[in-house]
C-alpha positions as CSV (number, residue, x, y, z in Angstrom):
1,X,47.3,15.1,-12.0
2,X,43.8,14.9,-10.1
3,X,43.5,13.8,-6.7
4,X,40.8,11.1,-7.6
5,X,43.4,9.4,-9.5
6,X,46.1,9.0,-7.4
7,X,42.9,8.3,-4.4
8,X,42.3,5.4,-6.6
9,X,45.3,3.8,-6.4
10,X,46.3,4.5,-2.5
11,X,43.5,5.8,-0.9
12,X,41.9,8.6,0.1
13,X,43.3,8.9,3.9
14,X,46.7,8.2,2.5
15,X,46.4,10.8,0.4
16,X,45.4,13.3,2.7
17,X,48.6,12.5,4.8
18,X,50.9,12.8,2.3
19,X,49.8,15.8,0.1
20,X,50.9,18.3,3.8
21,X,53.9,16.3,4.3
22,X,55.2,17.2,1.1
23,X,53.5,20.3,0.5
24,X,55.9,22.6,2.0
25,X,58.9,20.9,0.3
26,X,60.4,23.8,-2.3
27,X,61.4,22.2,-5.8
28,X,64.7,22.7,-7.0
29,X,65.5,25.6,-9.2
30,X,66.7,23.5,-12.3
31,X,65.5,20.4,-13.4
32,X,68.4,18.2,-14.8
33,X,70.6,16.8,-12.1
34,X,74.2,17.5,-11.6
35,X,77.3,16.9,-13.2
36,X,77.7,14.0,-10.4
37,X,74.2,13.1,-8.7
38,X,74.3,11.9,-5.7
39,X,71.5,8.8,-5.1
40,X,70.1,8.2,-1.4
41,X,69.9,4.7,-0.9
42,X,66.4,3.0,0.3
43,X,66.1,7.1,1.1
44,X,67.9,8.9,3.9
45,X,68.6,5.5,5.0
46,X,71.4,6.0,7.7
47,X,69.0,8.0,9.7
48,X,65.9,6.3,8.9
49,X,64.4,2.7,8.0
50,X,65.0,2.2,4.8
51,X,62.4,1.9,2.1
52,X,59.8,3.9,4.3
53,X,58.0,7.2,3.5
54,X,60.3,8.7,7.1
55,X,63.5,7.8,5.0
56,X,62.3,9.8,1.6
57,X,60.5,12.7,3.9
58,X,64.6,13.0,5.2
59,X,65.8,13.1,2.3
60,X,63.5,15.6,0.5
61,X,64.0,17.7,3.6
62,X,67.3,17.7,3.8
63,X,67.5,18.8,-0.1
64,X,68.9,15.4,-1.5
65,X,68.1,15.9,-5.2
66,X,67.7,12.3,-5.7
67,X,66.0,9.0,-4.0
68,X,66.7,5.3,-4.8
69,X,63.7,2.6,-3.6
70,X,63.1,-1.0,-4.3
71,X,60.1,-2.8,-5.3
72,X,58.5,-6.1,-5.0
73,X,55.1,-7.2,-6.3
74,X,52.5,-8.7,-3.8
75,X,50.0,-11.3,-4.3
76,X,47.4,-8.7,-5.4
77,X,49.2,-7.6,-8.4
78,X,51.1,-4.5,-6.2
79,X,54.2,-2.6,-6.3
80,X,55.5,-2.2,-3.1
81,X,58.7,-1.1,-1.3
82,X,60.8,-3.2,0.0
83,X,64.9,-4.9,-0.8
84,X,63.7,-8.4,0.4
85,X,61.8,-11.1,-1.0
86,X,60.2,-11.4,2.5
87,X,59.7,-9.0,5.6
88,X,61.8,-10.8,8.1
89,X,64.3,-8.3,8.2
90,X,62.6,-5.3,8.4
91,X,59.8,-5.9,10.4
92,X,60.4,-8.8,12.8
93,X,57.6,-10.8,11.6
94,X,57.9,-13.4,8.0
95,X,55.8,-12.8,5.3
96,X,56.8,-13.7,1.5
97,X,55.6,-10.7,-0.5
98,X,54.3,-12.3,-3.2
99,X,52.2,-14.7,-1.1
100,X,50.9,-11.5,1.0
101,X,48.5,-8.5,-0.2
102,X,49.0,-5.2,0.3
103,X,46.9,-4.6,3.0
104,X,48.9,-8.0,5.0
105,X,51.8,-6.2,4.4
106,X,51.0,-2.7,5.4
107,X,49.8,-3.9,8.9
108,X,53.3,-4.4,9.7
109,X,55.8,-2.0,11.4
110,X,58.7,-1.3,9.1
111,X,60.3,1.2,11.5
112,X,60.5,0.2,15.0
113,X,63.5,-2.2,14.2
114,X,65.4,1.4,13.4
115,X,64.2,2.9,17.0
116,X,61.3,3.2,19.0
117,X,60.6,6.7,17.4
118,X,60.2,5.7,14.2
119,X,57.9,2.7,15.3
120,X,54.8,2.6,13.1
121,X,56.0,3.1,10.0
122,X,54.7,1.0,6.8
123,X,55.8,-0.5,3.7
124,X,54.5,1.8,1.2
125,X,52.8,1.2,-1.9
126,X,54.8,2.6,-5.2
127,X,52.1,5.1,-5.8
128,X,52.5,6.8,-2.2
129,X,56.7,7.1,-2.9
130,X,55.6,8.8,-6.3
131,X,53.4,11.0,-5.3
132,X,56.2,13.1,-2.9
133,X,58.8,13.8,-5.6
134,X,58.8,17.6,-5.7
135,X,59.5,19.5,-8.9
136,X,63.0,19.1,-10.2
137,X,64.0,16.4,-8.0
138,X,64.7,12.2,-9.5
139,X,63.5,8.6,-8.2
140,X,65.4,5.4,-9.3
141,X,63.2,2.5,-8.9
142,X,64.6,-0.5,-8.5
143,X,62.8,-3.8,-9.6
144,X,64.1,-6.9,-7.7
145,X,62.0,-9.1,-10.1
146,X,61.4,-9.9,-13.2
147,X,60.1,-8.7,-16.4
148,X,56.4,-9.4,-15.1
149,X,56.9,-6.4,-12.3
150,X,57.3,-3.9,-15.3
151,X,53.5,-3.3,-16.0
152,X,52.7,-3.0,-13.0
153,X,55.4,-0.2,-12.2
154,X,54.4,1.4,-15.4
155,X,50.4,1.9,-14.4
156,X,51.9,3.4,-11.3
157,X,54.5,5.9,-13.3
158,X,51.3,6.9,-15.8
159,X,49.2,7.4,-13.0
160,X,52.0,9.7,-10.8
161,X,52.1,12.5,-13.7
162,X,56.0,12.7,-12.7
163,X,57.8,13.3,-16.0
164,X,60.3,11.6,-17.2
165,X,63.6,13.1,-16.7
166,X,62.5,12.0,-12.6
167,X,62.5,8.5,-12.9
168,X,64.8,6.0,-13.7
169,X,64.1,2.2,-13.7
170,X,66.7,-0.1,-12.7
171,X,67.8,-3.4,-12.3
172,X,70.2,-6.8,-11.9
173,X,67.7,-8.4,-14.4
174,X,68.4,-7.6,-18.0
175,X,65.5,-8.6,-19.1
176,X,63.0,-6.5,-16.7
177,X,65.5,-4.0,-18.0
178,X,64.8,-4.7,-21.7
179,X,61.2,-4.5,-20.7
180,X,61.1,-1.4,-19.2
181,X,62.7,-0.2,-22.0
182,X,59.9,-1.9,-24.1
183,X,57.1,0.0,-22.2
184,X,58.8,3.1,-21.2
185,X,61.0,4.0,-23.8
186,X,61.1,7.5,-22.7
187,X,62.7,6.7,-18.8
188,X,65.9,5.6,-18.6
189,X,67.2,2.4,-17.5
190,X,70.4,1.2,-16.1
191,X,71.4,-2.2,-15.5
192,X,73.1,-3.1,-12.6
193,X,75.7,-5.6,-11.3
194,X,78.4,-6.3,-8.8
195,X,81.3,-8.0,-9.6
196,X,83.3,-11.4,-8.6
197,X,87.1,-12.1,-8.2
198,X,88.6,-15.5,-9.4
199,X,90.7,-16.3,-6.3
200,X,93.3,-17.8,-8.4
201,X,93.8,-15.7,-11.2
202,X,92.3,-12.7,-9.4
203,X,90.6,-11.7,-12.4
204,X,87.2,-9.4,-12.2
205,X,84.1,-10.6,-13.8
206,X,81.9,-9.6,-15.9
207,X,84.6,-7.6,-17.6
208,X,83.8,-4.2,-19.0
209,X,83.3,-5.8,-22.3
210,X,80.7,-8.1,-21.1
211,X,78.9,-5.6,-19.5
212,X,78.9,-2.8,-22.6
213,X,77.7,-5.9,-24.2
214,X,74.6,-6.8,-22.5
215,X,73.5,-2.7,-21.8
216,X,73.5,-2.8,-26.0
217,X,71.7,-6.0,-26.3
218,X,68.7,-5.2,-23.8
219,X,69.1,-1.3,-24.8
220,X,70.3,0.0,-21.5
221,X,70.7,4.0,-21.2
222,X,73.4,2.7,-18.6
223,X,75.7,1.1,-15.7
224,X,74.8,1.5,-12.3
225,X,78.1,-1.0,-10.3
226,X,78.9,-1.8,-7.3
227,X,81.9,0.0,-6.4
228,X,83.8,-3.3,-5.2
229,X,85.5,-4.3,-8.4
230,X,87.7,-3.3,-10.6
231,X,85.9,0.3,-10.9
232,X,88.7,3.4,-12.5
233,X,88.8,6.2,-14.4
234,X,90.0,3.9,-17.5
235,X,86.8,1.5,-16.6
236,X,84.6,4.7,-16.1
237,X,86.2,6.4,-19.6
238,X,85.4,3.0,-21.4
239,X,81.5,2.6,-20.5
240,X,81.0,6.2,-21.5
241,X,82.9,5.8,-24.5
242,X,80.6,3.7,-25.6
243,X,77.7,6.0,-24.8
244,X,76.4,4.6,-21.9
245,X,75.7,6.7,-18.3
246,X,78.3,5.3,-15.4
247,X,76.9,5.3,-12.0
248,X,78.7,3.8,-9.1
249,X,76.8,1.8,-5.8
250,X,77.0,2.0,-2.5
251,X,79.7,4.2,-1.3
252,X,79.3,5.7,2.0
253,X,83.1,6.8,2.6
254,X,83.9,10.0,1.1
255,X,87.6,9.2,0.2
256,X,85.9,6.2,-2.4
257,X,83.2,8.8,-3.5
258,X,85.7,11.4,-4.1
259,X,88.0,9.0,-5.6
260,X,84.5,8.2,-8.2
261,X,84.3,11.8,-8.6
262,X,87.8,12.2,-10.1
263,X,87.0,9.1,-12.3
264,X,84.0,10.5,-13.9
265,X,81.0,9.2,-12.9
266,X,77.7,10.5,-13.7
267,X,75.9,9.1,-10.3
268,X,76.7,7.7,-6.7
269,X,74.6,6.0,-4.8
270,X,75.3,6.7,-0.6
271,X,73.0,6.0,2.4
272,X,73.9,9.1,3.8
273,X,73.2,11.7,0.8
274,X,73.2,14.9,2.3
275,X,76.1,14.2,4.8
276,X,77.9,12.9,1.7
277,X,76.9,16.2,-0.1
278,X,78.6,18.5,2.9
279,X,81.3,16.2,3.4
280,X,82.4,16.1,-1.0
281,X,81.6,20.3,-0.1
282,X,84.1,20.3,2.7
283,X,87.0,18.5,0.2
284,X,86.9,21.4,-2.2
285,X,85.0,18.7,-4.1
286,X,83.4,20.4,-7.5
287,X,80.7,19.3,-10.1
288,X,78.3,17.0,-7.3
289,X,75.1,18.5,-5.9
290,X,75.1,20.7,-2.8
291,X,73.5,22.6,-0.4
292,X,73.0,22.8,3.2
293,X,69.8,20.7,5.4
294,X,67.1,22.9,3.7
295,X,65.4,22.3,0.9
296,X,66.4,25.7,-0.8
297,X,70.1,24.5,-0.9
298,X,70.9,23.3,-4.4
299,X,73.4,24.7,-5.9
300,X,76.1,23.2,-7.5
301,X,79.4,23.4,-6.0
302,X,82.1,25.7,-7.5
């Protein structure tokens, strides 16, 4: 894709900062992803803040095959990255995204409340995210908002030139997932949902039923769970029996990803990606992505 267009949509001196950054970051030698694919969450997201271009940087560096991010639309019709509604949380200071512009919200300091040395870093635009993903490598983008957000992330997909087998749009919204599906019929979606426990009959909802249900009705390509329920092999062997992909959120202890694993899961979404990589390795663990901290490691493991 040309320079000018991407210049367009995030400027010119953002540009020039990322293009280096990521320049020297090898693509992986195959381009469909693993038998189990392992998801870093907000990016390397243990080590860095969340949802900021240090945390993806990590994780490309440390040759995570895959990146997770979520997006909110500002006031001036943006995608940008962020989980909350508001910035409170992440930068110290309130600001409702969709009452701010970009520009508001890129004068604050998304990184300082991780540690001083990653103080400076911004909420970044969906473009700039985009616009790192090396050859061969995968972005779920999560939309935290309606059905409206969809154009918006679709002018930036168009404009990235990232194929897509890389992307993935997801979502607790079934409709923005129907949209998406709408406008991007060739990117798969997954809808995603966590689950609730009737404290007197002790009974999980929505059931597996409910949920095969509404991935048919808004034309989801699959499940993406929270890994609190009622989440087994026989759970795991029913939503892929009905021709849906099975992916599991947000596991950070290897005994509950390895235990996934063994279910039969296509995906796992950690915070800690490459640890959870070398630590699945160390188990004798086969099928998920591996290598070691460099970018060349990729292999699957045997």
């Amino acid at each position: 894709m040309p320079r000018a267009r991407i210049a367009g949509l995030i400027g010119i001196p953002l540009l020039a900062a990322l293009v280096p950054a990521c320049a020297s970051i090898a693509p992986l030698a195959r381009s469909a992803p693993p038998a189990v694919e392992l998801v870093a969450h907000r990016g390397e997201s243990y080590d860095a803040p969340e949802n900021t271009m240090a945390a993806f940087r990590l994780a490309w560096e440390r040759g995570v095959r895959t990146i997770e991010l979520d997006v909110h639309l500002t006031a001036d019709g943006r995608a940008i990255l962020s989980h909350d509604p508001n910035t409170r949380r992440a930068t110290g200071v309130y600001r409702v995204i969709r009452h701010s512009t970009l520009d508001e919200l890129r004068a604050l300091d998304a990184g300082r409340w991780k540690g001083e040395r990653w103080a400076g870093e911004k909420m970044p635009a969906l473009e700039e995210v985009l616009a790192t993903i090396p050859a061969g490598r995968r972005c779920f983008i999560e939309i935290k908002e309606g059905p409206d957000v969809v154009p918006v992330v679709a002018r930036a997909i168009a404009a990235s030139g990232k194929s897509n087998d890389q992307l993935v749009i997801i979502s607790f919204n079934a409709e923005t997932v129907a949209e998406s599906k709408r406008r991007l019929p060739g990117i798969k979606a997954f809808y995603l949902s966590s689950f609730r426990q009737d404290s007197t009959t002790r009974r999980w909802s929505p059931t597996v039923d409910e949920l095969i249900q509404t991935a048919r009705r808004i034309g989801a390509d699959g499940l993406d769970l929270s890994v609190n329920g009622p989440v087994d092999a026989d759970f795991v062997t029913r939503v892929k029996a009905a021709g849906l992909e099975f992916h599991a959120w947000t596991i950070d202890d290897p005994a509950v990803a390895r235990r996934m694993v063994e279910a039969g899961v296509d995906g796992i979404t950690t915070n800690r990606a490459a640890w959870m990589r070398e630590e699945l390795a160390r188990q004798g663990v086969t099928g998920v992505a591996s290598g070691g901290r460099g970018a060349a490691a990729h292999a699957l493991v045997r």
